[in-house]
N, C-alpha and C positions, 0 to 999 in steps of 0.2 A: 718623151716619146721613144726616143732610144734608147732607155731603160729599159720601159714596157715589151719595145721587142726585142732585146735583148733578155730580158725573162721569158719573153715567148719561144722564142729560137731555142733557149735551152732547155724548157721543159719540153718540149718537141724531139730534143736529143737525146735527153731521157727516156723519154717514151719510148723512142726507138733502139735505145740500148736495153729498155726492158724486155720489149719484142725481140728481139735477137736473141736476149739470152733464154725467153722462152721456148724458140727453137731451138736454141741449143741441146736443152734439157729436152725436150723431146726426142732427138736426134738420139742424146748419150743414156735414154733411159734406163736402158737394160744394162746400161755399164755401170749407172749409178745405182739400180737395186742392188747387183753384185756388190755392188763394194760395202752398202749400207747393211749387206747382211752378213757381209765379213767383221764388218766393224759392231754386229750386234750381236754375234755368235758367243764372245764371253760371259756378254747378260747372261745371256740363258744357260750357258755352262756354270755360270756361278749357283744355279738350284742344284746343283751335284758336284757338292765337294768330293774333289780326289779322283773328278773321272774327266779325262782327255775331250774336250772335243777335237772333231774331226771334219772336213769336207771328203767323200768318198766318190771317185768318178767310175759310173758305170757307163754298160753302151748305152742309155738312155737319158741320163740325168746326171746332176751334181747330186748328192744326197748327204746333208747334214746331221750327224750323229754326235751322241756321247758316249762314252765306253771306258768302265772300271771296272773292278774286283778283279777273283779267280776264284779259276775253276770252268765247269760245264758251260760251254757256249749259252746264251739264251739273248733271243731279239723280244724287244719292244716296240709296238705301234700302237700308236693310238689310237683317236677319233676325230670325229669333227666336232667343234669347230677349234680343234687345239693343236698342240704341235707336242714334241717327244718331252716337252715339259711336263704335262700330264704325269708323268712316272718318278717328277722326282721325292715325292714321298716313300714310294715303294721301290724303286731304282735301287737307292745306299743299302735296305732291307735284304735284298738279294744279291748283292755284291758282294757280302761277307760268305756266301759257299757257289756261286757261279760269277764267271765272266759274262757283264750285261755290254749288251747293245740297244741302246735307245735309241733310232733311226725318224726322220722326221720323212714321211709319204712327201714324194714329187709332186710338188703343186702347194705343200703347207710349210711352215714355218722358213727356216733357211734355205731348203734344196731348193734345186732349181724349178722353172715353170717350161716344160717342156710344150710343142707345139701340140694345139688340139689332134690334129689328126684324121683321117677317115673316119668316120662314124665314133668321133671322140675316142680312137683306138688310143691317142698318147695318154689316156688318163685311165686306160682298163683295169682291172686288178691284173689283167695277164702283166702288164705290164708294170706296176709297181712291184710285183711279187719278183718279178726278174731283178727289178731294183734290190730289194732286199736279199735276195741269195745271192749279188753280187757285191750286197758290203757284207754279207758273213764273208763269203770266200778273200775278199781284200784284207780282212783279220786273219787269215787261216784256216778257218772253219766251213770246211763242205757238209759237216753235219750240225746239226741245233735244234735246239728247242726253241719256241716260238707262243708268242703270249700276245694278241690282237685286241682290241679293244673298240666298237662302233665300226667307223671305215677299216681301220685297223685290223677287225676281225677280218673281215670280207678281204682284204689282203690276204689274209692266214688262209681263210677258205681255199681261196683258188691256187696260192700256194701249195698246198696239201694232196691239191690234183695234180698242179703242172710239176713239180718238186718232191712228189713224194719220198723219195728216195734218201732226199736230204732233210727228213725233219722227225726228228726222236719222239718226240710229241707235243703237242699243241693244247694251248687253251684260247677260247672265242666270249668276249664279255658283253653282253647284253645285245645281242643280236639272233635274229632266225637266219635263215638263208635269203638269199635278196631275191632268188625263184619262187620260194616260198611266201616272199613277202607281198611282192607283186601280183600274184595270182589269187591273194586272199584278201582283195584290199573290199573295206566296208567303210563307212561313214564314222565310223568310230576309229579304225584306224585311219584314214584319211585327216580327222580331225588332230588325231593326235601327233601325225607327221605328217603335216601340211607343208611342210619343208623337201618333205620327197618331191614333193610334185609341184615345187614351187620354183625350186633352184633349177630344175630340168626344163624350163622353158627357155626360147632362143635367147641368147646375148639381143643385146646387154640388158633385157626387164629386171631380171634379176638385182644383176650384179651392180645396176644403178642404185638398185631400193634398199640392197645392203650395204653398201659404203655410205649412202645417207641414212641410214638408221643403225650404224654399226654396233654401237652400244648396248642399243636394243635385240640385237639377233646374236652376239657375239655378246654370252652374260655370264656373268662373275659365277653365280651358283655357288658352288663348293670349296672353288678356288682358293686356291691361298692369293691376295694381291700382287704376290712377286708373278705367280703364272700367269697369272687371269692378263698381268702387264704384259706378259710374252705374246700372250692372245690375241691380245688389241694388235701389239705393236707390229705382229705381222701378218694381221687383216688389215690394216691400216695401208699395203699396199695391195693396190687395183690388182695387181697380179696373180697374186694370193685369193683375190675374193673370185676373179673369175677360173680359176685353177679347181676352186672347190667344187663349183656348179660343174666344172665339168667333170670330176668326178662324178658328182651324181645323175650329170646326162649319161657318160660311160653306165652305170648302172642299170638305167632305165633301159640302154639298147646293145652294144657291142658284148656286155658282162652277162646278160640273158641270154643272147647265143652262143655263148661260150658257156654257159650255164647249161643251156639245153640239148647241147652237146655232149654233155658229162652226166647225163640223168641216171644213165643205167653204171657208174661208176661210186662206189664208196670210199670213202676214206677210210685208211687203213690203219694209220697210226694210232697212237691212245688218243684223245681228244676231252677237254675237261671243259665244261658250258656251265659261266655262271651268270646269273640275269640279277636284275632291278625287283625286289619283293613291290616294291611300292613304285615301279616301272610301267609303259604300257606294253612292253614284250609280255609281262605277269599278266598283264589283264588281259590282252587280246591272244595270245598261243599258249598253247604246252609247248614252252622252250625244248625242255629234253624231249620230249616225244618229234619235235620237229630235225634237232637233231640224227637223231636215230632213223631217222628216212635216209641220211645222208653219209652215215657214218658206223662202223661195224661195232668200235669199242668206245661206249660212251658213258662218259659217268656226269655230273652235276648238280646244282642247288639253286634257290635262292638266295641273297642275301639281303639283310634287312635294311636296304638304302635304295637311293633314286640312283640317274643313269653314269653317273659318275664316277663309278665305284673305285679308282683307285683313287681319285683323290679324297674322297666321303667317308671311307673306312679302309684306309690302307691298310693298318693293321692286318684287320679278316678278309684282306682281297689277298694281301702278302701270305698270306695261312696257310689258307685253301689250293693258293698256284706250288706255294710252296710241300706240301704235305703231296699234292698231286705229280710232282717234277720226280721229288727225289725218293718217290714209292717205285 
């Protein structure tokens, strides 16, 4: 009998050492993402050999980058659902004639997860674009070139307006404007980015349905396995997953009035739009004609791939930015 509760008492003590440390871990959670993505930062610097990463402290965020070659400044962002991994097929391709920056958007991969904000203001583009013309200038570079991709671009965009000053020229990859997007929506776009308007609903619907189905919303596609793992591993934190919905709540509302704000404003700089042939930006808009509502000097194409395109056909995405940069 005093075996038995002497097994009893100590499984009881376990349990309650369990319970403890599970408070604990909630308590040090946000000490422990930090450190898990200090400690995963080399992974993903390992898809670009020969180029530094970095943690960059701006007024807004920690912002996780990598940066190599020489020559002409040029920043990289990507899109959703990825992190500055996305570019490292095409990254070492333009480091042999410009100095790249590969910067990860606040809220995705290593940087940090800033607090939502007013009207989702901590997740605006106003404010990631601040982010990123504050790791230019932490390298030295008050002027750059600038290369966007999905969210990515829509960072470029607003950039363009609030920055113009600092940006030589700019390329935007398979995207319309997010005013233009939203004011055209039909059942066929609806169907086709049912994710617009899916991630935009309150906390936590979403971001419950996405960490239990992460696999499934967060998909390999074009990926090489080594990214596709960077993918996961930092949607794999809660943080992450809810960082992105708010990104695209920012878009749905505080990004539209700052959008509709700037109506009667063009963009100035050169500007180069290249979209998805086999995309639903191709099927539902004339890209460059939407463009060109927005922007004074614009040129662009198709290319023959889906939405992915530097990882899909690095080559002829490296081509075309490249042919367009150093013209």
């Amino acid at each position: 009998m005093s075996t038995l509760k002497s097994r009893h008492d100590g499984e009881i003590h376990r349990r309650d050492l369990l319970r403890r440390a599970t408070v604990m871990a909630g308590v040090a959670g946000a000490g422990l993402r930090a450190a898990q993505a200090q400690q995963a930062a080399p992974g993903s610097a390992d898809l670009f050999p020969g180029f530094k990463a970095a943690k960059v402290q701006t007024s807004g965020a920690t912002i996780n980058v990598v940066s190599g070659g020489q020559g002409p400044p040029l920043l990289l962002l990507h899109g959703h659902p990825q992190s500055h991994a996305e570019w490292h097929k095409v990254a070492p391709l333009f480091a042999k004639e410009f100095t790249v920056v590969a910067a990860d958007l606040r809220g995705y991969g290593d940087s940090s997860k800033p607090a939502d904000g007013v009207n989702h203001a901590g997740y605006s583009k106003r404010a990631m674009a601040q982010d990123q013309v504050e790791v230019m200038r932490h390298f030295g570079f008050d002027r750059f070139a600038v290369v966007g991709h999905d969210r990515g671009g829509r960072v470029t965009h607003r950039m363009l307006l609030d920055h113009s000053d600092r940006i030589t020229k700019a390329a935007v990859i398979d995207i319309v404007p997010t005013h233009k997007f939203y004011h055209n929506v039909t059942k066929e776009l609806a169907t086709a980015y049912y994710h617009w308007f899916f991630l935009i609903q309150p906390a936590p619907f979403p971001e419950t349905v996405v960490a239990r189905s992460l696999e499934s919303f967060v998909r390999q596609g074009s990926s090489t396995p080594a990214a596709y793992a960077e993918y996961l591993r930092c949607f794999r934190d809660p943080a992450t997953i809810h960082a992105a919905c708010e990104d695209y709540r920012a878009g749905a509302s505080i990004d539209l009035e700052h959008d509709e704000a700037d109506m009667n404003r063009k963009i100035s700089c050169p500007l180069l739009v290249l979209w998805a042939e086999k995309g639903a930006m191709h099927r539902l808009f004339d890209v460059l004609a939407t463009w060109r509502e927005r922007a004074s000097d614009v040129r662009g194409k198709a290319l023959p791939g889906s939405h992915f395109l530097p990882e899909e056909l690095p080559d002829q995405t490296h081509a075309e930015l490249r042919a367009f940069l150093r013209a």
